[in-house]
ROLUMDREN-408517 format. One record per residue (C-alpha): residue in one letter; x, y, z. Coordinates in steps of 0.05 Angstrom, whole numbers, plus 5000, padded with zeros to 4 digits. Layout:
# ROLUMDREN-408517
AXYZ
...
//
This chain:
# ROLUMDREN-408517
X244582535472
X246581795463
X240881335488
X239980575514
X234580115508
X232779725565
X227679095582
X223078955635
X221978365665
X214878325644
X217878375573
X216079195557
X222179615525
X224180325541
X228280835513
X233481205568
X238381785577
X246281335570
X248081405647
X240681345673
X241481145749
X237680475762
X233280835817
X231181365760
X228280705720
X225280395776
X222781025811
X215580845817
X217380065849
X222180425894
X217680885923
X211180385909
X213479745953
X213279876025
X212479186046
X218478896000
X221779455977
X226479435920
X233579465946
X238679335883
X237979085809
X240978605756
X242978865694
X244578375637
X244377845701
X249978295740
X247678475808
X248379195822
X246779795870
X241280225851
X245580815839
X249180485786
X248880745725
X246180485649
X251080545605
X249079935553
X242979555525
X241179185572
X234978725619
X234078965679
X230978615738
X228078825812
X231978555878
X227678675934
X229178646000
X225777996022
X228877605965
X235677195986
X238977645952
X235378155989
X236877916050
X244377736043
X245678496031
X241078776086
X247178316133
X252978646091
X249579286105
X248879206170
X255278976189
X258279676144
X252780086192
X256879696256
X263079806226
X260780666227
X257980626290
X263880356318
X269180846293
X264281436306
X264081216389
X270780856389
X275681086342
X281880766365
X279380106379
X279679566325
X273579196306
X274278596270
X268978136233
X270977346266
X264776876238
X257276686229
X254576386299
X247476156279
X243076826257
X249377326278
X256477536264
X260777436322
X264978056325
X270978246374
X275878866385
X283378666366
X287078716439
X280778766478
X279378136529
X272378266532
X266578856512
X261379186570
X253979186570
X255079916566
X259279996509
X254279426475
X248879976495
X252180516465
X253480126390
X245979906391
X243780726414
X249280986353
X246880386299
X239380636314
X240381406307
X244681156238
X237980706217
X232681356236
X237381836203
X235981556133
X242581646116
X243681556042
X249080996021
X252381155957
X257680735916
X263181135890
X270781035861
X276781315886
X284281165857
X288880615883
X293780995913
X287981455954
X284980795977
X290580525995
X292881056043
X285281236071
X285480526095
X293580586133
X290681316161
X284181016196
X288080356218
X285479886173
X291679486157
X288278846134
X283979276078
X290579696059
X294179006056
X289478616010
X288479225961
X296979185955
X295378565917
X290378865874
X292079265816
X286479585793
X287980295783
X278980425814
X277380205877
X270780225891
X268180455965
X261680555997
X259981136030
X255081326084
X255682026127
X262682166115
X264081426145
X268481006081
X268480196075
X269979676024
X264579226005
X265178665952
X257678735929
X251479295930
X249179525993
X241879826007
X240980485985
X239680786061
X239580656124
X232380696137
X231979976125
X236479636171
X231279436223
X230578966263
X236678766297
X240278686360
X247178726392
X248578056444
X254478116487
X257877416477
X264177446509
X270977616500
X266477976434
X258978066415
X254177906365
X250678266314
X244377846308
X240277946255
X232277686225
X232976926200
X231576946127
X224476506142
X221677106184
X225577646160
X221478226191
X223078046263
X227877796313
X227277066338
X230076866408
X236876806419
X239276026408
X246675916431
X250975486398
X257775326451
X260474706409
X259775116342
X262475676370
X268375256406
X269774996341
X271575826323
X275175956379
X279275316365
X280575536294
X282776206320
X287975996357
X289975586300
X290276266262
X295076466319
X299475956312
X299576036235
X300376796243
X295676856183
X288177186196
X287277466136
X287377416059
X292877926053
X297877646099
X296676946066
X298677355997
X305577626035
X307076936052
X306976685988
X310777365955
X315277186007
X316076415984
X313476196060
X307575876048
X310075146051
X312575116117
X305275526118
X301474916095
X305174396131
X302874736199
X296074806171
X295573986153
X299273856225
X293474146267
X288573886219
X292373116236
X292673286307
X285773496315
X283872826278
X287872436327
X285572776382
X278472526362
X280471796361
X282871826420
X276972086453
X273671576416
X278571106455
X275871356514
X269770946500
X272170336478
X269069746492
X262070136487
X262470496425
X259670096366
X259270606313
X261771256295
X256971646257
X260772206218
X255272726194
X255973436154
X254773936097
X255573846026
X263473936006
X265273936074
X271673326058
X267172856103
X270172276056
X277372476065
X276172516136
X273271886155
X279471576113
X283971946157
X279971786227
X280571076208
X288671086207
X288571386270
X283970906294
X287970226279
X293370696316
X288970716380
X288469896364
X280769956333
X280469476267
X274770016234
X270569796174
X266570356131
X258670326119
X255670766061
X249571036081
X248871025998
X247470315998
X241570386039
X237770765993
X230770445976
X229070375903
X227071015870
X220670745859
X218870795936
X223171425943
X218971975984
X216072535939
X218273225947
X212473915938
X213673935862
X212873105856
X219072865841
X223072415878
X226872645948
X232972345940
X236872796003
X230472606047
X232172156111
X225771746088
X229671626018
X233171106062
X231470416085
X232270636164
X228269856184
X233869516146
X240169966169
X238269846245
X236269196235
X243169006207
X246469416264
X243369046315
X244268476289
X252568656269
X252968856356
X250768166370
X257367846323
X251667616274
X253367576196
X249968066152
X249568236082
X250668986060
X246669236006
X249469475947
X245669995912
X246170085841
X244870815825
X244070665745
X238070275753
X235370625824
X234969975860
X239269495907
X243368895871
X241268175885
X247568115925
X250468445971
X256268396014
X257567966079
X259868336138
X261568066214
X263768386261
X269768206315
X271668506382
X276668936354
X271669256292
X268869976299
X263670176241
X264670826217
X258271066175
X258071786130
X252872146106
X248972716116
X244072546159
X248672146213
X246672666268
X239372476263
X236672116318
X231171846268
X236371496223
X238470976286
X233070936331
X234770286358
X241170396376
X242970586442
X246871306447
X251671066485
X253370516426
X254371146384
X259971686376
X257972326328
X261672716295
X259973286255
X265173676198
X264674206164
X269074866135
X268775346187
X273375856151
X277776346206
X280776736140
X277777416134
X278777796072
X279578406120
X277578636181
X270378776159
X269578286110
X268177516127
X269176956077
X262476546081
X263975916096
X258375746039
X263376015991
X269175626013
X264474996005
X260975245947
X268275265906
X270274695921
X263474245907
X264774655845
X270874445821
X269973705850
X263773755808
X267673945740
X273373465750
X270172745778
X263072835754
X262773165695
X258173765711
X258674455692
X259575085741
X252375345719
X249674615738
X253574665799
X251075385819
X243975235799
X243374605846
X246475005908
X239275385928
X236474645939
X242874305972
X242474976011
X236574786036
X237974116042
X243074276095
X237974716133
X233374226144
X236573606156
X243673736183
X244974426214
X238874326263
X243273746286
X249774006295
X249674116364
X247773376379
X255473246351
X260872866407
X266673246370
X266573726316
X272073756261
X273774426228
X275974216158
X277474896134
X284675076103
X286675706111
X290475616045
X285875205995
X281875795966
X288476055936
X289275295907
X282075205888
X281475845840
X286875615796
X281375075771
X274775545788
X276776135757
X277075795676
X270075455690
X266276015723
X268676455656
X264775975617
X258276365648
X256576885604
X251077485614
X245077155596
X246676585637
X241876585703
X247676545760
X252576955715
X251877335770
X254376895826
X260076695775
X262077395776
X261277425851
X265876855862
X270877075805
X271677805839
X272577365906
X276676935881
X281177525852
X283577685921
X288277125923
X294576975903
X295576285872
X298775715908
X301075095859
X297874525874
X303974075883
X304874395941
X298673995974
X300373346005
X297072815983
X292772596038
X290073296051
X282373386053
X283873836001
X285773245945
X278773005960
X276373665908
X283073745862
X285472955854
X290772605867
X289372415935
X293171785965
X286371545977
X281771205935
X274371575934
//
């Protein structure tokens, strides 16, 4: 019998049967760890279910279920147990995945104006009976062709649709109960661990709401979120008019050589939303002083404010740009972060006295001089430059903590208009299967990353955790405080962006420590079909992450 050697974390070898299941290995963890049980593994860094099977050398490591890996596939799994339930009550509706609203997926059914608290009742009974069943959840293979038509039979177009663009001649499936899904990573092994959650009717759809990841073994009150979730419903009808809602049909438009006129539409309604902001901005003028423009790493926040300001000097406004950059105090006096190093994304890294100071002082027509900091030696320059305001001036300032009441606290609200931006993805990969909007932000910080800054995709991927958290903390909690929001998502960019993400994230190799997230996003990534990028315009948000922008960053 051919054997494999395997290695523990903790360093101790073992001899195995080839084709060993990873839940064989790890039998005694499994069965050992009630309070954080183990839920998948990595082998060789390659996240995988635990009925995979060893068929090389490899290291093997625990997932467990409170880990953020953990975590992230309890959701997948939960949304596949949905996805079950849903056929098992109401087979000829459609149920479609939309978007993340705050600790949920907001789902809907294609055709249906709104759900009842009865037929909510009903999912949540059926999901529960699925969770106390223990029903196993196995991966398994079946061919191309057999995918293909399961997916037509059970009236999953969008699945059967994206898997035409695919030609691999496998297609792996999960399988729970006789119920079939795609899912593009591991889910957890059975059901009997999908608790606690909740179904929310949120009309016209619902919510699945699930534990936030800080208190992971229970449900925390419901928190709406009507501008985010505007934003969505916005973006939807965007999809509408694009006739594009998922990844497949975005393939068939370019097979079909539509996707300029495509894109064109797509930058339209982003340039129409933009000058719909200014003019609500116009609204207020003669009160509004400043426009604080706030949001998430990679969101295009640069591009954007470029943009808002042409639109502006359209509405008559003469705006002038702030960094918040240049505000930063000297590293030396930079606040100190739990492992002692310097806090650099921390609203206390910035000199708030002088920034409101000069505000005020800009409002009364005074002259000021801006700071300029000088990021190779951590502190401001001796000079700075002179700034005075006239009548017709509007400061626009961007950064990520512009939502923050903290960062102006001398300025009167109604002196300020907020914005906040981020990429609030409509595209689904299929009906079941959302496109994290992380992702779509994640790709393109990477590839920004590689071609302006000179850093790699594994220095890219191993910062994300902390910016992650970053965001968390200081911006998300702020959203809602926003005047307008700007969605600058594209449903067409991921197809442009993996043309320059898919050679760097091959540079990850196995013993790499996010080779795993590299093959995540490359297996992602695979689901499109390229669009060139001459066919971007040149003063798209999307030039802001792939060059040659009209603008100058």
């Amino acid at each position: 019998m051919k054997e494999v050697t395997i290695r523990y974390e903790n360093g101790e070898k073992r001899t195995i049967a080839y084709g060993t299941r990873v839940n064989e290995v790890f039998d005694d963890l499994i069965n050992g760890k009630k309070d954080n049980p183990v839920i998948a593994a990595t082998i060789n860094n390659e996240l995988v279910s635990l009925s995979f099977k060893i068929e090389i050398n490899a290291e093997i490591k625990t997932i467990q279920l409170y880990s953020n890996t953990g975590i992230r596939l309890f959701r997948r799994t939960l949304s596949f147990i949905l996805a079950k339930a849903s056929v098992t009550l109401f087979p000829d509706r459609h149920l479609v995945i939309s978007h993340s609203l705050g600790d949920s997926f907001y789902y809907y059914y294609n055709g249906l104006e709104k759900i009842s608290d009865k037929d909510i009742e009903l999912l949540q009974r059926e999901m529960m009976r699925i969770v106390k069943s223990r029903c196993s959840i196995e991966r398994r293979v079946i061919s191309y062709s057999e995918a293909i038509n399961f997916f037509k039979k059970i009236n999953q177009p969008a699945t059967a649709l994206l898997l035409k663009y695919r030609n691999y001649s496998k297609i792996p499936i999960y399988y729970c109960g006789g119920f079939i899904d795609i899912s593009y990573e591991p889910l957890l092994p059975n059901t009997s661990l999908l608790k606690p959650f909740e179904l929310y009717n949120y009309e016209p759809g619902f919510l699945l709401r699930y534990p936030n990841k800080n208190e992971p073994d229970k449900m925390a009150p419901f928190k709406d979120m009507p501008s985010l979730f505007s934003v969505y419903k916005e973006y939807k009808a965007w999809g509408k008019i694009l006739n594009v809602n998922c990844v497949g049909r975005l393939n068939e438009l370019s097979e079909r050589r539509e996707i300029k006129p495509f894109i064109r539409v797509a930058e339209a309604l982003h340039n129409k939303k933009i000058s719909q902001i200014a003019d609500s901005v116009a609204m207020r003028k003669g009160k509004v002083r400043v426009i604080l423009v706030a949001g998430p790493s990679s969101s295009g926040k640069t591009t954007f404010t470029k943009k808002l300001s042409i639109q502006l000097r359209v509405m008559g406004f003469n705006p002038v740009s702030i960094s918040l950059d240049n505000y930063y105090l000297p590293n030396a006096e930079a606040p100190l972060d739990k492992h002692g190093k310097p806090d650099f994304e921390s609203l206390h890294a910035l000199n708030i006295d002088l920034l409101n100071n000069h505000l005020l002082k800009l409002f009364d027509g005074e002259k000021v001089e801006i700071p300029i900091f000088d990021f190779k030696t951590g502190e401001p320059k001796e000079n700075g430059t002179p700034l005075q305001l006239t009548k017709r001036n509007i400061l626009l300032i961007e950064g990520i903590h512009g939502l923050n009441p903290d960062l102006t606290p001398l300025i009167a609200d109604d002196l300020k208009y907020k914005i906040y931006i981020s990429a609030l993805t409509q595209l689904n990969l299929d009906d079941h299967n959302r496109i994290p909007t992380t992702d779509n932000r994640l790709v393109r910080r990477m590839v920004r990353d590689h071609q302006f800054r000179g850093n790699s995709a594994e220095m890219t991927l191993s910062m994300w955790p902390s910016v992650r958290k970053g965001e968390e903390k200081d911006i998300f909690s702020f959203q809602n405080h926003a005047d307008s929001v700007f969605n600058s998502a594209l449903d067409y960019e991921l197809a442009v962006l993996k043309i320059y993400a898919i050679p760097i994230l091959r540079t990850i190799k196995p013993k790499d420590d996010v080779y795993n997230e590299a093959i995540r996003l490359l297996s992602f990534l695979d689901n499109f079909s390229s669009i060139p990028p001459q066919f971007v315009p040149d003063q798209s948000i999307l030039r802001e992450f792939i060059g040659e922008s009209a603008f100058s960053y």
